[in-house]
N, C-alpha and C positions, 0 to 999 in steps of 0.2 A: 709229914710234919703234923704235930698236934698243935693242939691248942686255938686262939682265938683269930690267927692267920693262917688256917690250913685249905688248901688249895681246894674245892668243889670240884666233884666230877660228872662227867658231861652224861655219862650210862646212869647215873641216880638225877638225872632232870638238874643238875645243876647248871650254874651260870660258866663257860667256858672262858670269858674274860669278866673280872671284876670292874667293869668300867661303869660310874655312876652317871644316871641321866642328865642332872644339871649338874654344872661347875661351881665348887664351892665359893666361898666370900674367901678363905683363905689361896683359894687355885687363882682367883678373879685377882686378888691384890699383889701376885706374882705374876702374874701375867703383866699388868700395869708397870710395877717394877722392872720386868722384862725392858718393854716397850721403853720405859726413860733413860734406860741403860744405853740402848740404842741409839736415842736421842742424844746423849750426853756424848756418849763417841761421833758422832757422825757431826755434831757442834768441835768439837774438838777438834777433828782432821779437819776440817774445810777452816776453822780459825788456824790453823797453823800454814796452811798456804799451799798446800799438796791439790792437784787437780789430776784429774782421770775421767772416765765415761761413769764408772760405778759409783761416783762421789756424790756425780751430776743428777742421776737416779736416784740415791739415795736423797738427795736435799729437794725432791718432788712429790719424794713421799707425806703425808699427812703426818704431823707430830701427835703424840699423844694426849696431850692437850685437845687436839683440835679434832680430834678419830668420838665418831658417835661411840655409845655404850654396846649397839648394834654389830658395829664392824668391827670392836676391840675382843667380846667372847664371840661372835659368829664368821664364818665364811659360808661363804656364795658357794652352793651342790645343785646341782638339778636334778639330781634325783630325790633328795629331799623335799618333805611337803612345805610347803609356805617359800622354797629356792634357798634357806638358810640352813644350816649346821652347826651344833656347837663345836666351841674352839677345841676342846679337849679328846674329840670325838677322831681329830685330823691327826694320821701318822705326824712323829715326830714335829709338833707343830712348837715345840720349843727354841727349833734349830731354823726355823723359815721362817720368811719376811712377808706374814701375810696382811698388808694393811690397808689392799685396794681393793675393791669388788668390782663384777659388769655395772654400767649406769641403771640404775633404775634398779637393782636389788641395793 
């Protein structure tokens, strides 16, 4: 492919994934979105009267609302420096429920 999305190769020094260091304000404000979406269902099932073990877990989780700025783009790595990673950094991190950290990171 040409043009201004054509793929960089790894034998001329280029970058093997396009993946950018920080998370933009438009990646940041879908994530958020994400998260309320969440929210708005898991409000919903439990008002409608349905009860399960995964309901029960989900309604312990932190809303978003209430999730620092910290825990909503990062998760807890140990091998990263400072025990943080950005959110966009995590396989498929669109499709998992990551909204709790160890205590103390």
């Amino acid at each position: 492919m040409f043009g201004a999305f054509r793929s960089t190769f790894v034998a001329q020094s280029g970058l093997l994934w396009k993946n950018p260091f920080r998370m933009s304000a438009t990646r940041k404000a879908n994530v958020r979105k994400r998260l309320k979406a969440v929210d708005d269902v898991i409000a919903t099932v439990s008002a409608s009267g349905v009860e399960c073990k995964a309901l029960d877990q989900a309604m312990q989780l932190p809303r978003e609302c209430e999730m620092l700025a910290r825990d909503k783009y990062s998760v807890f790595s140990r091998h990263s420096k400072g025990h943080r990673k950005s959110l966009h950094k995590v396989p498929k991190f669109t499709k998992k429920t990551i909204r709790t950290s160890p205590p103390g990171f």
